[in-house]
BATIKOL-337955 format. One record per residue (C-alpha): residue in three letters; y, z negated, x. Coordinates in steps of 0.5 Angstrom, whole numbers, padded with zeros to 4 digits, always signed. Example, Ala and Ser with C-alpha at 12.3 -4.5 7.8 and 13.67 -1.06 7.14 Angstrom:
<pts>
ALA-0009-0016+0025;SER-0002-0014+0027;
</pts>
This chain:
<pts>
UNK+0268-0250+0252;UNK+0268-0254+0245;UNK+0265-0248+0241;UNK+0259-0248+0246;UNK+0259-0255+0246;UNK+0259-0255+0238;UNK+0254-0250+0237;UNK+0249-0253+0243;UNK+0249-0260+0239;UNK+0246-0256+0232;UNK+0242-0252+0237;UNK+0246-0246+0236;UNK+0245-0240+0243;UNK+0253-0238+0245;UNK+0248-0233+0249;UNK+0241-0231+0251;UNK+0236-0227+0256;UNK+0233-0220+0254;UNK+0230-0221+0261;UNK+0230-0226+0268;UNK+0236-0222+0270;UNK+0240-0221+0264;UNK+0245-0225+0259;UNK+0248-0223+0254;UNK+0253-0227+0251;UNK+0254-0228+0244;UNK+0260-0226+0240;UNK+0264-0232+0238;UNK+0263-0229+0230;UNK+0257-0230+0231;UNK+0257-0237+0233;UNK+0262-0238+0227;UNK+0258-0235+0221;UNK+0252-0239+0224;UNK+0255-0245+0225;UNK+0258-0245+0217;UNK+0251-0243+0214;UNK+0249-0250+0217;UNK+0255-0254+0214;UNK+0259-0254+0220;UNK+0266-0252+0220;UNK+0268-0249+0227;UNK+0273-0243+0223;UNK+0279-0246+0228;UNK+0280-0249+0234;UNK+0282-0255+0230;UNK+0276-0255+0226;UNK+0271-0254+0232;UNK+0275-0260+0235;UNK+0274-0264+0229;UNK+0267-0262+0228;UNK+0265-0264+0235;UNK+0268-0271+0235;UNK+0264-0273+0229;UNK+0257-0270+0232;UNK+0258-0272+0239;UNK+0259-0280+0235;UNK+0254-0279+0231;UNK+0250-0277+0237;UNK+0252-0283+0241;UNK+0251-0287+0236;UNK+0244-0286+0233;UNK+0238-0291+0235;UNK+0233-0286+0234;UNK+0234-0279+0232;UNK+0231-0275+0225;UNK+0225-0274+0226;UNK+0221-0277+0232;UNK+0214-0275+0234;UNK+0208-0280+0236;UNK+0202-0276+0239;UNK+0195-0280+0238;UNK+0193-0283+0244;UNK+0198-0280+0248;UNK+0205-0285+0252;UNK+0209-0286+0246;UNK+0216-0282+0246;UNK+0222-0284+0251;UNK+0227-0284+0244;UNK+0222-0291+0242;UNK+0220-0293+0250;UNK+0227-0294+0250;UNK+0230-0298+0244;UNK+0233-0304+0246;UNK+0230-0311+0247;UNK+0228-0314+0240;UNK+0229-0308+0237;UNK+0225-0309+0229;UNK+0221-0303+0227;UNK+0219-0302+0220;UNK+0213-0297+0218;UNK+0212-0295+0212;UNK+0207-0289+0209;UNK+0211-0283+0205;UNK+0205-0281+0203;UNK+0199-0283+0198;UNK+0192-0287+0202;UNK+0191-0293+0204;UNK+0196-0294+0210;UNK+0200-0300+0209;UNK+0207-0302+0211;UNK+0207-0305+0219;UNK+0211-0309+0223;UNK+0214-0309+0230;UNK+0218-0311+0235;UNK+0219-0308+0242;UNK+0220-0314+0247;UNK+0225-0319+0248;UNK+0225-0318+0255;UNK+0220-0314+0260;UNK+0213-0316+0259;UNK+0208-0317+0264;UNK+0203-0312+0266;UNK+0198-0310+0262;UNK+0191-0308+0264;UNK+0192-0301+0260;UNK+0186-0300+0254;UNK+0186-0307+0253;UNK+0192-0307+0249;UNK+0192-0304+0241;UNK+0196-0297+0241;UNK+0195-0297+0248;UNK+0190-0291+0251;UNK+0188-0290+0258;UNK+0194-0286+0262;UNK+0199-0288+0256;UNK+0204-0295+0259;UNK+0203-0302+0257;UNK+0207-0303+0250;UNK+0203-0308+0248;UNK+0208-0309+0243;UNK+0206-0302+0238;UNK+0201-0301+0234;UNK+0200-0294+0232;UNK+0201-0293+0225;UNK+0195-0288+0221;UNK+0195-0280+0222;UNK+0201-0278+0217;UNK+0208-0278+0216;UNK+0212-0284+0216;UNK+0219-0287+0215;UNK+0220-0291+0221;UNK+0226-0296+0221;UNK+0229-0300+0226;UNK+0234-0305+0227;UNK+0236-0308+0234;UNK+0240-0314+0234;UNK+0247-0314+0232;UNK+0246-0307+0230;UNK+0245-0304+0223;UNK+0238-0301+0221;UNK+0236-0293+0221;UNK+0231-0290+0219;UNK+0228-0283+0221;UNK+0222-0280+0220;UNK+0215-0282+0225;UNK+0210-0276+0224;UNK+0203-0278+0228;UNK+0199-0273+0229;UNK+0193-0272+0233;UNK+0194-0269+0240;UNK+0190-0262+0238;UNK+0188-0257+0232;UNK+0181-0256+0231;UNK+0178-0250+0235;UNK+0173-0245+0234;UNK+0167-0245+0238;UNK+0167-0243+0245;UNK+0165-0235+0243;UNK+0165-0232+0236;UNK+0167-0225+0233;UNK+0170-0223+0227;UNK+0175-0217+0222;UNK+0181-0216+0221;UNK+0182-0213+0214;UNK+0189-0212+0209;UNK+0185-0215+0203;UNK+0189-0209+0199;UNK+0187-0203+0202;UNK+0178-0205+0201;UNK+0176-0203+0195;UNK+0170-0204+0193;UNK+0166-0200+0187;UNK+0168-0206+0182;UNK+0177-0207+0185;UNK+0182-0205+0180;UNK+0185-0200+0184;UNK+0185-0205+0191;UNK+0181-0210+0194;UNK+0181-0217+0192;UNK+0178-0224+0192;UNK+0172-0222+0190;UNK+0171-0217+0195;UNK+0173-0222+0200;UNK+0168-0226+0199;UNK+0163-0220+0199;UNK+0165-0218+0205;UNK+0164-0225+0208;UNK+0158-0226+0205;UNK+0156-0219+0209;UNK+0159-0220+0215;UNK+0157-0227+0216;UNK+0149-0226+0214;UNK+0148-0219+0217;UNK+0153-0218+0223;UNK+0154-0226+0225;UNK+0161-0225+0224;UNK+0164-0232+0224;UNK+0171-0230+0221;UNK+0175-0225+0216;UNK+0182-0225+0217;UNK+0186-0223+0211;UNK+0194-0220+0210;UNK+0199-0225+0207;UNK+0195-0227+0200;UNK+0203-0230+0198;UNK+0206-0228+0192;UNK+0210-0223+0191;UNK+0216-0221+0188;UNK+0216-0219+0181;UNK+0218-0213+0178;UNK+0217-0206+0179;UNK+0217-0203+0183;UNK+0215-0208+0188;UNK+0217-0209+0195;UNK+0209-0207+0197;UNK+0209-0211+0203;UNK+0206-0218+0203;UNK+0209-0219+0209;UNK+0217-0221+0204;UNK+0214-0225+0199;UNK+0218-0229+0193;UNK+0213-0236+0195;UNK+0209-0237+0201;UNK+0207-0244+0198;UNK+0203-0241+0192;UNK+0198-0235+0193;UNK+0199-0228+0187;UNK+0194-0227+0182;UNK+0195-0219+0184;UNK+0188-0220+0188;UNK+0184-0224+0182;UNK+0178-0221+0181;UNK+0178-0222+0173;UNK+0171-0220+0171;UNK+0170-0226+0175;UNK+0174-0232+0171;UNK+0170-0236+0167;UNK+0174-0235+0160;UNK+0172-0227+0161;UNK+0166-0228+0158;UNK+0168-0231+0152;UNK+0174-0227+0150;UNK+0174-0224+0143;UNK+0178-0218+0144;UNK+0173-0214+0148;UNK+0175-0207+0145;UNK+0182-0209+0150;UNK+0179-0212+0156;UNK+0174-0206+0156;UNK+0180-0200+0156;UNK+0183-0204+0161;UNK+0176-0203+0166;UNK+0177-0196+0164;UNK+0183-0195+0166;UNK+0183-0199+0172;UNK+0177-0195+0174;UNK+0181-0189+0174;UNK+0186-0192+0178;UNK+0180-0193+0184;UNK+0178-0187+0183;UNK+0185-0184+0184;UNK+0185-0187+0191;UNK+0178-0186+0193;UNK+0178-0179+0191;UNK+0185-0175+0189;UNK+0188-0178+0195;UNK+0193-0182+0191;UNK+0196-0189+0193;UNK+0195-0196+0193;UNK+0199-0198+0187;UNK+0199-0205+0187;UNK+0204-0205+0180;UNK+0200-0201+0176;UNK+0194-0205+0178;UNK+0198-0212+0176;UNK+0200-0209+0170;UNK+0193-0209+0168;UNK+0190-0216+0170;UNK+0197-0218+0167;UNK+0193-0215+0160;UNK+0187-0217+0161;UNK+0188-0225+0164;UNK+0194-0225+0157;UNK+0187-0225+0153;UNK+0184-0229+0158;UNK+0189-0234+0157;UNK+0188-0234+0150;UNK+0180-0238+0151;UNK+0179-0245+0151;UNK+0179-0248+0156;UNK+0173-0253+0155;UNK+0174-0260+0157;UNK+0171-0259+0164;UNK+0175-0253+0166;UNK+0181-0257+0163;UNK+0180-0262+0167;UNK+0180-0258+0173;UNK+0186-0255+0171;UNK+0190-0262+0171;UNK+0188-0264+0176;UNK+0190-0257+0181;UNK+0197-0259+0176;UNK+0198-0266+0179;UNK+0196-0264+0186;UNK+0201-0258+0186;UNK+0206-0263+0182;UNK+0214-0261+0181;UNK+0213-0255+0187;UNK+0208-0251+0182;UNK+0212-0252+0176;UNK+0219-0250+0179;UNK+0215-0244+0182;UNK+0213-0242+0175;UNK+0219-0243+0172;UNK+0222-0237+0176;UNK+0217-0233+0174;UNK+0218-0234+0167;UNK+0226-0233+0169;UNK+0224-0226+0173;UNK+0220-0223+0167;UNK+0226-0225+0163;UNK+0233-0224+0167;UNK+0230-0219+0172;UNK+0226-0221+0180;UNK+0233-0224+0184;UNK+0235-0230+0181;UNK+0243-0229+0184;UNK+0244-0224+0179;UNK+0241-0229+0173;UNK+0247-0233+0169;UNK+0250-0237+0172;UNK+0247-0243+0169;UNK+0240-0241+0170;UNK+0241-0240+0178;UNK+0241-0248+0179;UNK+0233-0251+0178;UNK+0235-0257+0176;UNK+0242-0255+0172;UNK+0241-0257+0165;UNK+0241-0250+0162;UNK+0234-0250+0166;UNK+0231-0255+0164;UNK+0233-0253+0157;UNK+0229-0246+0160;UNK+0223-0249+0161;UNK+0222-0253+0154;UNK+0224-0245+0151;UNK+0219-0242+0156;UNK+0213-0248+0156;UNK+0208-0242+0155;UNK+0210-0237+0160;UNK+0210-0244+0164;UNK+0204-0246+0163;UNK+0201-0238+0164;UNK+0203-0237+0171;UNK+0201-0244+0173;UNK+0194-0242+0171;UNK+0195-0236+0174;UNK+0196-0240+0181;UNK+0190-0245+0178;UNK+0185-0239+0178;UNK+0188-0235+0184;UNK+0186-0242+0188;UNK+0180-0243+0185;UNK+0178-0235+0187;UNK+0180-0237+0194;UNK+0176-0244+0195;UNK+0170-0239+0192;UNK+0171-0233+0198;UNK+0172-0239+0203;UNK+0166-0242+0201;UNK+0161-0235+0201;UNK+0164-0235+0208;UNK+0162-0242+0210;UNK+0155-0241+0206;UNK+0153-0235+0209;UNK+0154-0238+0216;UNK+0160-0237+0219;UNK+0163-0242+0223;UNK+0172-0241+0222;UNK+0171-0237+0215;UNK+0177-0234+0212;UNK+0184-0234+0216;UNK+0190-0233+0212;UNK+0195-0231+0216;UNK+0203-0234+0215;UNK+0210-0229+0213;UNK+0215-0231+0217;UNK+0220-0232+0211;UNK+0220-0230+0203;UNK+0224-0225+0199;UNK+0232-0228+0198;UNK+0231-0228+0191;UNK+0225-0229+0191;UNK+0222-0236+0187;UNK+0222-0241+0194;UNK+0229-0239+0195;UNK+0231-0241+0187;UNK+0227-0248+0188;UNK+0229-0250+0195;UNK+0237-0247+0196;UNK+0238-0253+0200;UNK+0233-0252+0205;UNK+0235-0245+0207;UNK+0241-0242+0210;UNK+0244-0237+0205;UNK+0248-0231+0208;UNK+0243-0231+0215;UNK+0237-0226+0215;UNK+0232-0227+0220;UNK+0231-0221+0225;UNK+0229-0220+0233;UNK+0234-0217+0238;UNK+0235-0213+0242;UNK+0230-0210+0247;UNK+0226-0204+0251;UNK+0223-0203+0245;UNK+0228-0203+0239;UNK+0235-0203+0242;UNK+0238-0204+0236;UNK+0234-0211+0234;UNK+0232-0212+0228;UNK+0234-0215+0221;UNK+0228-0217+0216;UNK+0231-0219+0211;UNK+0228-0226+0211;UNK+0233-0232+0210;UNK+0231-0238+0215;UNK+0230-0245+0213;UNK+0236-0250+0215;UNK+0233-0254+0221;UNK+0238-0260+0219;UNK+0235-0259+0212;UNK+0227-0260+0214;UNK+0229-0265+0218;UNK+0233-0268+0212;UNK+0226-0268+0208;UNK+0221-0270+0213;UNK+0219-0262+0213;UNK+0217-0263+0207;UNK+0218-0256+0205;UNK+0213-0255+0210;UNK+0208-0260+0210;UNK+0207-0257+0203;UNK+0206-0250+0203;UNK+0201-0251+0210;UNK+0198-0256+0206;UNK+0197-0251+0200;UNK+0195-0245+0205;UNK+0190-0249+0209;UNK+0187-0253+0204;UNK+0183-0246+0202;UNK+0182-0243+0209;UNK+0178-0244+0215;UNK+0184-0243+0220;UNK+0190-0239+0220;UNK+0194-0234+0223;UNK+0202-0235+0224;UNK+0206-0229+0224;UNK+0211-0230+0230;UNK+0208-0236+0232;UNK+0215-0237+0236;UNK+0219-0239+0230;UNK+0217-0246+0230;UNK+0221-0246+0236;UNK+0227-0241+0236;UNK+0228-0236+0231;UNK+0234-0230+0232;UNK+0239-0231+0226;UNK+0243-0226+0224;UNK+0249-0226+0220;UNK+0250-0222+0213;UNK+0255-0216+0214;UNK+0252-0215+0222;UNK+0248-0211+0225;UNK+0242-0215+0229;UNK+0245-0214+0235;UNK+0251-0218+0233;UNK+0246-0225+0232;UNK+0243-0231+0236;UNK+0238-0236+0236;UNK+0238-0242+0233;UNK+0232-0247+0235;UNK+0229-0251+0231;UNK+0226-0258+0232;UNK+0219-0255+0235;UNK+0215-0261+0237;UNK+0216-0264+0230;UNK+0214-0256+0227;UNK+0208-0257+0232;UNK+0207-0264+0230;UNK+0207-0262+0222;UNK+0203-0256+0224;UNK+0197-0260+0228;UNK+0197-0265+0222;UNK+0195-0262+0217;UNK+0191-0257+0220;UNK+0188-0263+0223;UNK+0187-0266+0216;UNK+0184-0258+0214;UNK+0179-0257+0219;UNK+0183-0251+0220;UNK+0183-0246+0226;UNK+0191-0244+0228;UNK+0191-0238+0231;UNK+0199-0235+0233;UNK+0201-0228+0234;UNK+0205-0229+0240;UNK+0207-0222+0242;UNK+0214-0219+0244;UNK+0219-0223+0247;UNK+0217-0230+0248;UNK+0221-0236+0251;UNK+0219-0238+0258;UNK+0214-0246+0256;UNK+0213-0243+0249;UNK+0206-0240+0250;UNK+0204-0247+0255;UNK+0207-0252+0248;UNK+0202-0248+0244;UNK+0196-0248+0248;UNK+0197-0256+0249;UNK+0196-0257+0242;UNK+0190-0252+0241;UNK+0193-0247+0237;UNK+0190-0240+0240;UNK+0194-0233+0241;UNK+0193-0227+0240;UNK+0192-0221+0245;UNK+0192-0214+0244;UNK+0188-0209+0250;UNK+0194-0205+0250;UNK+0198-0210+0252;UNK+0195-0214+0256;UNK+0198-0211+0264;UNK+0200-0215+0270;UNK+0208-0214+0268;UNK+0210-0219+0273;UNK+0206-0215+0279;UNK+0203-0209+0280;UNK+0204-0206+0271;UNK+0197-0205+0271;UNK+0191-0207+0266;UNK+0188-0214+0266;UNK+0181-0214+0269;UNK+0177-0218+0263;UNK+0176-0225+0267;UNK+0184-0225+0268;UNK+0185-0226+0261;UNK+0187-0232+0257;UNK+0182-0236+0254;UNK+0185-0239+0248;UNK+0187-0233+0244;UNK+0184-0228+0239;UNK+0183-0223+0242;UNK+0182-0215+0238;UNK+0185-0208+0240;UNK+0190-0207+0235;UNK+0193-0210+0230;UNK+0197-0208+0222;UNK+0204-0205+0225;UNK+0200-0202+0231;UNK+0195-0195+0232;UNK+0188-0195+0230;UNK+0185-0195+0237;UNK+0182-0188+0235;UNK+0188-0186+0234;UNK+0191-0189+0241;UNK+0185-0186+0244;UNK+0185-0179+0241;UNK+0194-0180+0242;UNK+0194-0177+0235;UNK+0198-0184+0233;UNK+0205-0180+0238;UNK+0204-0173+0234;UNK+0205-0178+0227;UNK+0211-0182+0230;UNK+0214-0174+0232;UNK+0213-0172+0225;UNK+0216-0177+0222;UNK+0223-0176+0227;UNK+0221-0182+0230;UNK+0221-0181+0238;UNK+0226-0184+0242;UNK+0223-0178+0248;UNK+0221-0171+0248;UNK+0214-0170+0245;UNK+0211-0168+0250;UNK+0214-0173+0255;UNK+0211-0178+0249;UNK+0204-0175+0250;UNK+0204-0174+0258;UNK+0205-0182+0258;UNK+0202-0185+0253;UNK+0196-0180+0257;UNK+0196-0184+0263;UNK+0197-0191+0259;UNK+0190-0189+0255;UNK+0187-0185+0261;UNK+0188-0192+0266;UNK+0185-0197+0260;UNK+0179-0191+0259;UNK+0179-0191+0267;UNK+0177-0198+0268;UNK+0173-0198+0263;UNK+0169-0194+0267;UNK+0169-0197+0273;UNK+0167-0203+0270;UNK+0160-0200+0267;UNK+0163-0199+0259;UNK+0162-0193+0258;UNK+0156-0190+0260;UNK+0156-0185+0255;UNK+0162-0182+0260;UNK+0169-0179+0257;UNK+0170-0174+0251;UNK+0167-0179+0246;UNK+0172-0182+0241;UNK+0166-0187+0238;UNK+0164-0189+0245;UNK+0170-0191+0248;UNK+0172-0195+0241;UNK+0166-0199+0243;UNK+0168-0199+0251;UNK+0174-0203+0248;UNK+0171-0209+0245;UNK+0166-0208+0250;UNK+0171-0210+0255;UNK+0173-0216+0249;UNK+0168-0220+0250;UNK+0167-0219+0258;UNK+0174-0222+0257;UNK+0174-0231+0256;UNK+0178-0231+0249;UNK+0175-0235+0243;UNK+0175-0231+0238;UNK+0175-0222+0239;UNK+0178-0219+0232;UNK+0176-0212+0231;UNK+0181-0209+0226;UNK+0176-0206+0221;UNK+0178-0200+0220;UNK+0176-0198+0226;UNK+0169-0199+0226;UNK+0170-0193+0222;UNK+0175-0188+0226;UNK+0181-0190+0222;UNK+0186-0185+0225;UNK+0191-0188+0221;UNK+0197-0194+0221;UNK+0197-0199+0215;UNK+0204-0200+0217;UNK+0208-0195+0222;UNK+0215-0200+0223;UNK+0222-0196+0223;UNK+0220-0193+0217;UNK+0221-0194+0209;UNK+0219-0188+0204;UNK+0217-0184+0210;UNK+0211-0187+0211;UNK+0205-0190+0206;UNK+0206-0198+0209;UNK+0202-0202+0205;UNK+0199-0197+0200;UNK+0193-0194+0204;UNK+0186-0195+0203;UNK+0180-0196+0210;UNK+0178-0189+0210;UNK+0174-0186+0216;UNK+0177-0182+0221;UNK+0178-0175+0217;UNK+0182-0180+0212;UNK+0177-0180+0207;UNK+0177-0187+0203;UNK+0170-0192+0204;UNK+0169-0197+0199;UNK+0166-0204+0201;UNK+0159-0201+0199;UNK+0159-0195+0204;UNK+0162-0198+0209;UNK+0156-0204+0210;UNK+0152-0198+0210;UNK+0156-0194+0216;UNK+0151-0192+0222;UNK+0157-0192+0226;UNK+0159-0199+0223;UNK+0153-0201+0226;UNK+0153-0198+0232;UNK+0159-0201+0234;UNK+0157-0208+0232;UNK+0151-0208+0235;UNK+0156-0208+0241;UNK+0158-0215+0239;UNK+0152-0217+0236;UNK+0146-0215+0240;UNK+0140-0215+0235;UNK+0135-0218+0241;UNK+0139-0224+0240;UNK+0139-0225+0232;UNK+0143-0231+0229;UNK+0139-0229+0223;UNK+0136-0223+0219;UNK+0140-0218+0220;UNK+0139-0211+0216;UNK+0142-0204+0219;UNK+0144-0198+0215;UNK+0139-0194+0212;UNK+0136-0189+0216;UNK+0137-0194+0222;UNK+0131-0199+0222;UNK+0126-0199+0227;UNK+0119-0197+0224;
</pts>
């Protein structure tokens, strides 16, 4: 019992629930290592007992917890209902602005009632606390001395009670910004293609968003993990995607001889990928733009360019300095600071600050590549919004970064060290999973006032028009794994989620974003109704979308969420030709990746699409009849707009009968991930160009965008205007 004690007081699970009717008990080993990760000692029953008493006093005598949570116009929280008569309270702002210090005192005795509203801070439906005066929207250090007690402060985040919401109806693709290439990529997609296919997508289809892969920094080196889903920073974006043409020292550098062989080089790099059948690869499209943004970077600035340039330095501060530090660290001692002299592996030792006086150049470099990276993303974000559309760019969130990478040097004290985050055991995956991503220490956000997490949202959303959180349920509870076990030997650790959520809202709230969160799998029981009261969206995939707690079948479209995006496929599933044509069991079956025999595979995946496709008919949206691959994909996003989600992603690839995975889970070398281009349903690669100009393309989108009902001017594929 003081083992489960001691874990539930550091919000460590002894067990969990794969379903309603089973709990799995978690081994004491577990328990142990999580604790340990999280400064707690619980090695013997001496220490467990040791332990326990020093938290269950500090838990008995605290005034107020660690972070408290004030929602704007709602009953304050009980933590601050129920302080003592007479307590002071002190409010002073931890962020820059106009917010001043304020004073208060909760009653020296029960006060009489007050008519509700006619009181400051006091709304309709809250209590009568005449006695508080809600502090401005932000994060705050509130501290509070009862009387003959001693002061304690924690941190008061008010927030606002929702994020921002798109309009009521609104469609839009999804896109891996890598695998769009345009006549003008560098051997990938990159910001100026977002920005062009915004620009399109918006004036031409009336699409409201474009939804991006992670646009965080990846890990140097070579080669590099190629999935943007295990970055080295999540806080500050990669250079790989600039469009260098596009800088504005381009035009100016003197050593045109070496930027024009690099432009030919990396158009043979396109070529290859378009039309030889090679792979993405994104080491050697870095390899180039590193040349040629070097010579770049040997243009002066002119005085305004220098002083936006400053300015992006004093807003980013000491996080973007330690950032490139890192990266002038990897060039020099390689991409995982753990195997770095000794000296070098502490960001605020001495021989790291003699590193960065050594290194100043190198420094200064990638801090201008993060400047012109974000300079690249506020321009796609603005052709988004000049071109019409309502929401913009969506970025989307990776749960976690790379263990050497650049966020784990710079922030060792917020992250658990020797944990990795995964998922458990379920009908899907019997042996969990282990994603390799460390997970941040709640205690230490906590410690911080999130600080952590305040700025990489901060940094993310100042640039995006909403934004997509992968494994929304991580704010809540994430399953931990201990380093050396296997993932089906791990549990999960809680966070404090209505200061994650508070955070989130805040700041999204001071962006005018959207939150989009990606909540499939196995979700714990509230978590989808906490997200909902605060605005932020889910995410629901057709194929998904069954009566599971009644008859398994599929969901009739008015019996769907509202608040949610809703699309046929995502990244890690089948593209819907490929589910519709069952060509995604053959591929699973090539790679030894079955769990039944191939033929059971088939008959069952048969059923599942032939009772969708049946439905589909039943409902009228598929005039064409069966048998047609291109008319049952337009059946499916059909049937998305009959639903009443707010947002209906189609998956870009798919308005061309892409029959292949960008990302195929369970596999490593055995599949292409990440390194493939949008290509058409005989697996022949389309550039931007052709794909704006696909007949097929504007069939589909007539779907969503009938042309009787323009927004404004549209243009169709050649050959397809009315005469």
């Amino acid at each position: 019992m003081g083992l489960s004690r001691l874990a539930a007081l550091h919000g460590v699970a002894t067990s969990y629930s794969p379903s309603a009717d089973v709990t799995v008990p978690v081994p004491d080993g577990t328990v142990v290592a999580v604790l340990a990760a999280l400064g707690v000692d619980a090695a013997t029953p001496e220490a467990v007992q040791k332990a326990l008493a020093a938290a269950e006093s500090a838990a008995r005598s605290r005034l107020l917890p660690p972070t408290l949570v004030v929602w704007s116009g709602e009953p304050l929280p009980p933590a601050l209902t129920a302080l003592p008569p007479g307590t002071e309270l002190a409010v002073r702002p931890e962020e820059p602005g106009p917010a001043r210090p304020a004073r208060m005192r909760t009653p020296s005795k029960d006060p009489a009632p007050v008519v509700s509203g006619q009181v400051p801070g006091v709304v309709s439906g809250a209590p009568a606390t005449g006695w508080w005066t809600e502090p401005p929207l932000g994060v705050h250090r509130l501290t509070a001395r009862a009387p003959e007690q001693r002061a304690e402060s924690c941190t008061l985040i008010v927030a606002p009670a929702r994020v921002p919401q798109p309009p009521p109806r609104s469609h839009g693709f999804l896109v891996q910004l890598y695998s769009l290439l345009s006549a003008r990529s560098w051997g990938m997609g990159d910001l100026g293609d977002l920005a062009d296919l915004a620009s399109w997508s918006g004036r031409c289809l009336g699409a409201s968003f474009v939804q991006v892969n992670p646009l965080h920094a990846a890990v140097l080196g070579s080669p590099t993990d190629p999935s943007p889903y295990r970055p080295s920073s999540r806080r500050f974006p990669d250079p790989v995607h600039l469009r260098v043409e596009s800088v504005p020292e381009y035009g100016h550098a003197s050593d045109r001889a070496a930027l024009d062989d690099l432009r030919r080089r990396a158009a043979e790099l396109s070529d290859g990928v378009l039309n030889k059948g090679a792979l993405i690869d994104r080491d050697a499209v870095w390899e180039l733009k590193r040349q040629a943004l070097a010579i770049l970077a040997g243009v002066p600035l002119t005085p305004g360019r220098r002083a936006e340039y400053c300015d992006f330095l004093a807003r980013q501060g000491p996080a973007l300095e330690d950032h490139a530090l890192w990266c002038a660290l990897a060039e020099a001692y390689g991409s995982d600071w753990h195997s770095w002299p000794a000296g070098l592996r502490d960001p605020r030792s001495r021989e790291t600050a003699r590193a960065r006086g050594e290194l100043r150049d190198r420094v200064d470099f990638h801090c201008r590549l993060a400047w012109l990276t974000d300079t690249q993303l506020a321009d796609a974000q603005r052709a988004a919004r000049d071109a019409g559309m309502a929401v913009g760019i969506v970025h989307d969130l990776a749960v976690g970064v790379h263990p050497g990478g650049a966020d784990t040097w710079a922030q060792q004290d917020a992250f658990a060290h020797g944990m990795s985050v995964g998922a458990p055991p379920d009908a899907f995956n019997a042996r969990g999973q282990d994603w390799g991503l460390p997970p941040w220490r709640p205690d230490a956000l906590a410690a911080s006032g999130y600080a952590p997490f305040r700025g990489l949202l901060r940094g993310i959303l100042g640039r995006a028009g909403a934004l997509r959180i992968d494994h929304v349920m991580g704010l809540f509870r994430l399953w931990w794994v201990p380093e050396g076990r296997p993932p089906t030997e791990g549990t999960y650790v809680s966070q404090d989620a209505e200061a994650m959520l508070a955070v989130l809202v805040l700041e999204a709230h001071r962006a005018g974003a959207v939150v989009v969160g990606e909540d499939l799998g196995t979700v714990e029981p509230g978590v989808r109704e906490a997200l909902a009261r605060r605005g932020v969206l889910g995410t629901s995939v057709l194929w998904f979308e069954r009566d599971w707690a009644g008859t398994g079948r599929p969901l009739a479209p008015e019996e769907w969420r509202e608040d949610c995006l809703a699309t046929a496929t995502t990244h890690d599933l089948p593209s819907t030709a490929a589910r519709l044509t069952g060509d995604h069991v053959t591929l699973r079956h090539r790679l030894g990746l079955l769990t039944r025999p191939l033929d059971q595979e088939r008959t069952a995946d048969g059923a599942d699409t032939a009772e969708w496709l049946g439905l589909l008919s039943r409902l009228g949206l598929l005039p064409e009849g069966g048998g047609d691959e291109e008319a049952a994909v337009r059946a499916v996003h059909r049937f998305l707009l009959r639903t009443p989600a707010r947002m209906t992603g189609i998956w870009l690839p798919d308005t061309i009968g892409d029959r292949r995975p960008q990302n195929l889970p369970g596999t490593w070398d055995e599949y292409p991930n990440w390194r493939l281009p949008v290509a058409d349903g005989e697996g022949r690669p389309v550039t931007l160009e052709e794909l704006a100009a696909s007949p097929r393309l504007h069939r589909l989108m007539e779907v969503l965008n009938p042309r009787q009902e323009p927004r404004r001017t549209r243009t169709a594929p050649p050959g397809a205007r009315p005469s």
